[in-house]
C-alpha positions in Angstrom: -174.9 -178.2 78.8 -178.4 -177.1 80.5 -176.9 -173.3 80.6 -176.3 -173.4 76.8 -179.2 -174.8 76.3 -180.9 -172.3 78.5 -179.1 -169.3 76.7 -179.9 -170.4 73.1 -183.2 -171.0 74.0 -183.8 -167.1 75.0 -181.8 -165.9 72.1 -184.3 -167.8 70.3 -186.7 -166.6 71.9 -185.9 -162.8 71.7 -184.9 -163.1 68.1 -188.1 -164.6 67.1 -189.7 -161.9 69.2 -187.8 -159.0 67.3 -187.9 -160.2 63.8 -191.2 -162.1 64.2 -193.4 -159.6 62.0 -191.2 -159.2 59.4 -190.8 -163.1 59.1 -194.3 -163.6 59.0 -194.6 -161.2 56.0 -192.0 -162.4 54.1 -193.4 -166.0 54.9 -197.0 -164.8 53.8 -196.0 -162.8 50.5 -193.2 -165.8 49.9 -196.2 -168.1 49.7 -198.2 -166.5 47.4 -195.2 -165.8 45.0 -194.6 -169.7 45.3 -196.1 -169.9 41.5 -195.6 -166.8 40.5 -193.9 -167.6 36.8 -196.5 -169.8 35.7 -199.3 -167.8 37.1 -198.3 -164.8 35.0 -197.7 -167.5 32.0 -201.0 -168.6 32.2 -202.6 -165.1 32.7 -200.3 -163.6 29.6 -201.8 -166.1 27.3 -204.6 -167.8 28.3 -206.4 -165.9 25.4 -203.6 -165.8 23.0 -203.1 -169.7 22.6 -202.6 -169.9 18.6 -203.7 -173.0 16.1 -200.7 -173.5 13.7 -202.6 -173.0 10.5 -201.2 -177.0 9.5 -199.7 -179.4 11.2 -196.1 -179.1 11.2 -196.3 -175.4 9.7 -193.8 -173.2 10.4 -193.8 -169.7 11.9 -193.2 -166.6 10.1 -189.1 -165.6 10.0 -188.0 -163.3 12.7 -187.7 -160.6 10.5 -191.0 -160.6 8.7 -192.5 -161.4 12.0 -190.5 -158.4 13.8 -191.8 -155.9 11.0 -195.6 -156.5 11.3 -195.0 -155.9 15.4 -193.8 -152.7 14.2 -196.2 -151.8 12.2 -198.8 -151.9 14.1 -197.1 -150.8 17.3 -195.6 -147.1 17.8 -192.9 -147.9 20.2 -189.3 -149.0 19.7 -188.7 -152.8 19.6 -186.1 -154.4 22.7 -186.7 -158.4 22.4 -188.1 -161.1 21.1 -188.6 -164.5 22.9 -190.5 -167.6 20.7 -191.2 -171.1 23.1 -190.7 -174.2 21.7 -194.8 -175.0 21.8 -196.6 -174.6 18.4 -199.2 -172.9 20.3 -197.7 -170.4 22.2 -198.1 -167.2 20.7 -194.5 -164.8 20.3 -193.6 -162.1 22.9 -192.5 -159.0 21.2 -190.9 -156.3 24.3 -190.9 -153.1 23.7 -189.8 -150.1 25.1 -190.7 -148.6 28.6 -191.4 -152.5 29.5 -194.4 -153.4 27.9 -194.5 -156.8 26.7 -197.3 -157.8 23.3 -197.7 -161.0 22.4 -198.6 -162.0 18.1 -199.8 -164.7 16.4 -196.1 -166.4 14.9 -197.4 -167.7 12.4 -199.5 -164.6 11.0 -197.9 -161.6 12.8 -201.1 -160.8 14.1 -201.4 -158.6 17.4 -203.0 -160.7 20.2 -202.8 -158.1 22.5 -200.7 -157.5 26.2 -200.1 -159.3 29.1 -202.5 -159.7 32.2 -201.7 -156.3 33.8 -203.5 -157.0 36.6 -202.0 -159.8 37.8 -199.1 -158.4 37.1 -199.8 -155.6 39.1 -200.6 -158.0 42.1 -196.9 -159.4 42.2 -195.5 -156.2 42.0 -197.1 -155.4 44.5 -196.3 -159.0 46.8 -192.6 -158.5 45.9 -192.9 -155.3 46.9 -193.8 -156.1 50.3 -191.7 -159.9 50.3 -188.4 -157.2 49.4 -188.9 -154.1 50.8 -192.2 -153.9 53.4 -194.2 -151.8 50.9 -191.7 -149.8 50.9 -191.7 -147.2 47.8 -188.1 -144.4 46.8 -186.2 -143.5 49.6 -187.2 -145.7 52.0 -186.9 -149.2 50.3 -183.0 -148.6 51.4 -184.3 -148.2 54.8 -187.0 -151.2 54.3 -184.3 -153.7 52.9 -181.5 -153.2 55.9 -184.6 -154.4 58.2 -185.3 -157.0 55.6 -181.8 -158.1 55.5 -181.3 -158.1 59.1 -184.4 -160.1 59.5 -183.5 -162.9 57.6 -180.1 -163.0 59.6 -182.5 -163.3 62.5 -184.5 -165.9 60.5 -181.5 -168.2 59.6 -180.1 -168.1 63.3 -184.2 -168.9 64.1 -184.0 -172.1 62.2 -180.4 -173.6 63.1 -180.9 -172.6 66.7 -184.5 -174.1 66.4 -182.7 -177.4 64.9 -180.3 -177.6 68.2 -183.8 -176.7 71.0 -185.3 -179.3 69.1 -182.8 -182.4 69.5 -183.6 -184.5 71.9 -181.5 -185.3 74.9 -182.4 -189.1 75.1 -182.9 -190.8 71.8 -185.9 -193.4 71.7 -189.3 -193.9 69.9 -191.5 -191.9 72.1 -189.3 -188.8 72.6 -188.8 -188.4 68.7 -192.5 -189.2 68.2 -193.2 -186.2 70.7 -191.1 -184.2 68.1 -191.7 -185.0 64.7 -195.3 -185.6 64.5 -198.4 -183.8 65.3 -200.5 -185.2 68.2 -204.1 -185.6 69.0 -206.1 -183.7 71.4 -203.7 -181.1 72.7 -205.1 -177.5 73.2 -203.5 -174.0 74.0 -199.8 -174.2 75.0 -199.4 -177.5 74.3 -200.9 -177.7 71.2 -198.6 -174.9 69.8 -195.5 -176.2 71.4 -196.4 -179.9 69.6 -196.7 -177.9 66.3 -193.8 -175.3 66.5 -191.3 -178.8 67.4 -193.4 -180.7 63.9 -193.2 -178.2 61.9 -189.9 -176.6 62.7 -188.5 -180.1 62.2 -189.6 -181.0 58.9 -189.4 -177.6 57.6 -185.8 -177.6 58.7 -183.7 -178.2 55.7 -185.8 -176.7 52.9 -186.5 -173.6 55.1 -182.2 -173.5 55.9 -181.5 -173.4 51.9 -184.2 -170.4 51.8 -183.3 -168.6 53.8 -179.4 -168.6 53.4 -180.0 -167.5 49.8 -182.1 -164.8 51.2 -179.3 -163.7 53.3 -176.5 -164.0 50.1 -179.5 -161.8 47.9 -179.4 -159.5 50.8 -176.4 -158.3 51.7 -173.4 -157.8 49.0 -170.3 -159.2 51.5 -172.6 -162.5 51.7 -172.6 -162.8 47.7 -169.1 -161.9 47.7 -168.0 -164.5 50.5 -169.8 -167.2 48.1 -167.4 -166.0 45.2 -164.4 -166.2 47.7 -165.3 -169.7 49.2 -165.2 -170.7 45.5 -161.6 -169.3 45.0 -162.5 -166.2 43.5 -162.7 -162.7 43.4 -166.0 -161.2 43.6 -167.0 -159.4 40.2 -167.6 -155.6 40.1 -170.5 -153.9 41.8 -173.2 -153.5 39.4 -174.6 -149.5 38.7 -177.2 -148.3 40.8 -180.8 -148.8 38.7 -180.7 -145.3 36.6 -177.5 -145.2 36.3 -175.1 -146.4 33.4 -171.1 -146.6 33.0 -169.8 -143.7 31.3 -171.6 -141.0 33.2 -174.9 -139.2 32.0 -173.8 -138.7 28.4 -173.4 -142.0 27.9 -176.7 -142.9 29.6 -178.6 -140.4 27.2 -176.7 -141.8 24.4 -178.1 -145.2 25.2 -181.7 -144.1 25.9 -181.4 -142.9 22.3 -179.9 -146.0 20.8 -182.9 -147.9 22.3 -185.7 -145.5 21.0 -184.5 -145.4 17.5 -185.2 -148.1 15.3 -183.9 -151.3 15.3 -182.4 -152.4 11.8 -183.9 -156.0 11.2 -182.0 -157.4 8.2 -180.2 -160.3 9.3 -181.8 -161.7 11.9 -183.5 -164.2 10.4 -180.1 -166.2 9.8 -179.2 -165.5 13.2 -181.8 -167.0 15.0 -181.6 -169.7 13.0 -178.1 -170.0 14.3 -179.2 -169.8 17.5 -181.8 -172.6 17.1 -179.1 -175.2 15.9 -176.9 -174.4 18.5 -179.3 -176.2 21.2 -181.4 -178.4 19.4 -184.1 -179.1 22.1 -184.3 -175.8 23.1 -187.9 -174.8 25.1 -187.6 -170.9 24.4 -185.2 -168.6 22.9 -185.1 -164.8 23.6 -182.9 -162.3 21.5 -182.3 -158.7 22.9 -182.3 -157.0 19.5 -178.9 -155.1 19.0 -179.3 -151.1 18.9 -176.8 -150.6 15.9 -176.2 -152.6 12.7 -172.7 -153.3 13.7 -174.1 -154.5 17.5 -173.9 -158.4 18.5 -177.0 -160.4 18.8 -177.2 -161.5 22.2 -179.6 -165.0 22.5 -180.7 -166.3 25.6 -181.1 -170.1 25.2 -183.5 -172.0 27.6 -183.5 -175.8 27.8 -186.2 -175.3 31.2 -188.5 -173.6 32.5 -186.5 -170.5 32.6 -186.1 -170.8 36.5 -183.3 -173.1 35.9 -179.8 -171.6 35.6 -177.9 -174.9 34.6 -180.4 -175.3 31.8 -180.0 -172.0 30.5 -177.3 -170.4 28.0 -176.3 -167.4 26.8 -175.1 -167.0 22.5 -173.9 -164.1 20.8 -173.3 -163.7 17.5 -171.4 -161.6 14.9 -174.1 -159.2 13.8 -172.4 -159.1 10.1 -170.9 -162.4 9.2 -173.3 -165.0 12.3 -170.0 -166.4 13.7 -169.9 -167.0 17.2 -168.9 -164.6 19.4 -169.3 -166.4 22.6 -171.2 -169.7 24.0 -171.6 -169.4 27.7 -173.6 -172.5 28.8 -174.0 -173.2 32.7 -171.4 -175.0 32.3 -168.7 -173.0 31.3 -169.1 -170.6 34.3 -166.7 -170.3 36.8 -168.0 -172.1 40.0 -168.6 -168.9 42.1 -171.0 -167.9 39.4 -172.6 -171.6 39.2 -173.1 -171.4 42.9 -174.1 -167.8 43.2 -176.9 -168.5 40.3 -178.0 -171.5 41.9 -178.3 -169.5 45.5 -180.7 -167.0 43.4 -183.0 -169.8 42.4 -183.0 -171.9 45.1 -184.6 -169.2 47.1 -187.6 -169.5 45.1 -187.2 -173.0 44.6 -187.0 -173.0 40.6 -183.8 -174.8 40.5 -185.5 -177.6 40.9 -188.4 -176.7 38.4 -192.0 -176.7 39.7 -191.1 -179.8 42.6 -188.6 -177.1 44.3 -191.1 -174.1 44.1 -193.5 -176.6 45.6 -191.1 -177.3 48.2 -189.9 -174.0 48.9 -193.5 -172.6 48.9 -194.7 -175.5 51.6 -191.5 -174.5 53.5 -192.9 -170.7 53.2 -196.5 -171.7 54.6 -194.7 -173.5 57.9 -192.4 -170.3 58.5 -196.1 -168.9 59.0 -197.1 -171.4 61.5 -193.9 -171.8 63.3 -193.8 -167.4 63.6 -198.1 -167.5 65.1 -197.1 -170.7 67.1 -193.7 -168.9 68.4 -195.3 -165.5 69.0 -198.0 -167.4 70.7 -195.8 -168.9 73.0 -193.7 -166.3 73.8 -196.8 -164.3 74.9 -198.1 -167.1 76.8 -194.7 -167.0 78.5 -194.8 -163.1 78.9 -198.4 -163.6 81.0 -197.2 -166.5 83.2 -194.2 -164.1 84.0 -196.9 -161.5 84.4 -198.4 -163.3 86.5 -195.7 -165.1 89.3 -194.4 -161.4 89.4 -198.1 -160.5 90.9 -198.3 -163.5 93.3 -195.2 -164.1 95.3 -196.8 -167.0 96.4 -195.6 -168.9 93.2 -192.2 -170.6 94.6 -189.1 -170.3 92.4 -189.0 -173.8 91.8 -192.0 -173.9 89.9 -190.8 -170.8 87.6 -187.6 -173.0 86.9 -189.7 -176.4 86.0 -191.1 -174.3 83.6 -188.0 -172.9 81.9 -186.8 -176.2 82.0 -189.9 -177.6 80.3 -189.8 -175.3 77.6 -186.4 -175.6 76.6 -186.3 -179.3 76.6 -184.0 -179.7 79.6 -184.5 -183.2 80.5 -186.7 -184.7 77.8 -187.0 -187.9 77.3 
């Protein structure tokens, strides 16, 4: 048992050595994404707030309220997404990703969102995904990513095992799980890698494995196959689109011409009976006359997959088409959604990403406190290797010492 321990203990050692830098990014850039959503929220329309003109008054129909956005913008129209709050003003997309936001009950143009904020976590998620890396090299930047957080996961379930205590009782766990008074230098980072690292554990295991099924396709696959199912079809590479160039052309045309609006005011009021409590509803507008209406239907805080559904509807007569709520999704794609979310924490709403983002900040503290030991380690090896007259039975105390052999 003291050999196994003794091995896992350098594997976690070198592993934290090796992916140490790249964890601590990650770590850093994962805590200041931890509210990402509602900081952009809040910096989109902290200046667009609206005052229904009475109470109770209702907005303008999708249609009228579509045709003033395109009057007074040049560019082609994409989406359309209206919250449930009488004051939030409407988010009109359009194309080459801009996003305007108008007054819903006037049509009014309020103006953009906060594009420098916006601009910050593109660049945080830049770094969180790929190291800052930009074209070519992000493929490059994410297989150290990806290997990182296989490093990371083995980090924290071999961390779980160093930390267990041999010999159960008050003082050993104590020793363990909370911080102690007065302790400087090795000790002091030792106590606080053990504290942290143990109440971190769990939250920073459910990270971390979703990072590793984001990562690496054979890890989303084996979550379809563990639910009894066959993994669904690669996606196209960004830029590309099935059907070859022609048909990627064809589309880029579709998109820039004009959307024909009749209709859609019946349609969204289909969509708005079909969840009654609904906290936002977003329609990618259809490219042809013929095309489906495809709703996005959001019971949450659009983090949430099990609160969120998907409608389409007959373009010509309104008839449903399809209702996909969470529900209705084959498990692999339940768990495979909730994966996605629960690496930000957003599953659970703003008590996960609170979670998650705590969980972030100690994956900072347990990489400085790990490095820090592990170079503290390097210069006491440094330093017996310089003075033979260090006996070998102090260099094994030591070891023993800092793997736990013994405690308690």
């Amino acid at each position: 048992m003291k050999l196994l321990r003794k091995a896992i203990f350098w594997c976690h050692l070198t592993a934290g050595v090796l992916a140490g830098l790249v964890v601590l990014i990650m770590s850093v850039t994962g805590v200041l994404l931890t509210y990402e959503k509602q900081i952009i929220a809040w910096a989109d329309t902290r200046h667009h707030r609206v005052a229904p003109p009475a109470p109770g008054a209702a907005r303008l129909p999708a249609e009228t309220l579509l045709a003033k956005v395109r009057a007074a913008q040049p560019a082609a129209l994409s989406s359309l997404t209206l919250r449930a709050d009488p004051a939030a003003p409407a988010a009109v997309g359009l194309a080459g990703g801009r996003t305007v936001f108008a007054n819903p009950y006037t049509g009014e143009i309020m103006g953009e969102g906060a594009r420098k904020v916006r601009d910050f976590f593109h660049v945080v998620t830049d770094w969180h995904r790929w190291l800052g890396a930009h074209g070519e090299r992000r493929a490059a930047a994410r297989a150290v990513t990806g290997a990182c957080n296989l490093g990371f996961l083995f980090l924290v379930v071999s961390g779980f095992y160093l930390w267990w205590p041999r010999k159960w009782g008050r003082t050993q766990v104590r020793n363990v799980t909370w911080f102690r008074r007065g302790l400087l230098g090795k000790a002091r980072d030792f106590n606080w890698h053990n504290v942290i690292g143990f109440w971190s554990a769990v939250p920073l295991f459910i990270v971390v494995i979703s990072a590793v099924v984001i990562s690496y396709p054979w890890a989303s696959n084996l979550v379809y196959r563990l639910a009894g199912e066959a993994p669904p079809a690669p996606r196209p590479a960004p830029g590309q689109a099935p059907g070859g160039a022609a048909a990627q052309r064809g589309g880029a045309e579709r998109r820039e011409a004009e959307v024909p609006l009749e209709g859609l005011d019946r349609l969204w009021a289909r969509a708005e009976q079909q969840v009654p409590d609904w906290q936002s509803i977003s329609l990618r507008l259809p490219g042809a006359a013929d095309a489906a209406a495809a709703f996005t239907i959001d019971q949450g805080s659009g983090g949430q997959p099990q609160k969120r559904g998907q409608l389409t509807l007959n373009r010509s007569s309104g008839e449903v088409v399809r209702w996909e709520p969470f529900a209705s999704l084959s498990l692999g794609r339940r768990m495979r959604s909730y994966l996605r979310f629960a690496h930000t924490g957003e599953v659970a709403g703003v008590a996960g990403q609170t979670v998650a983002g705590i969980a972030s900040l100690g994956a900072v503290v347990l990489v400085w406190t790990g490095l820090a030991l592990a170079w503290r380690r390097f210069r006491a090896w440094a330093t017996r290797r310089s003075n033979s007259a260090v006996p070998v039975a102090t260099e094994l105390a030591e070891d023993a010492a800092e793997v736990g052999v013994g405690r308690g």
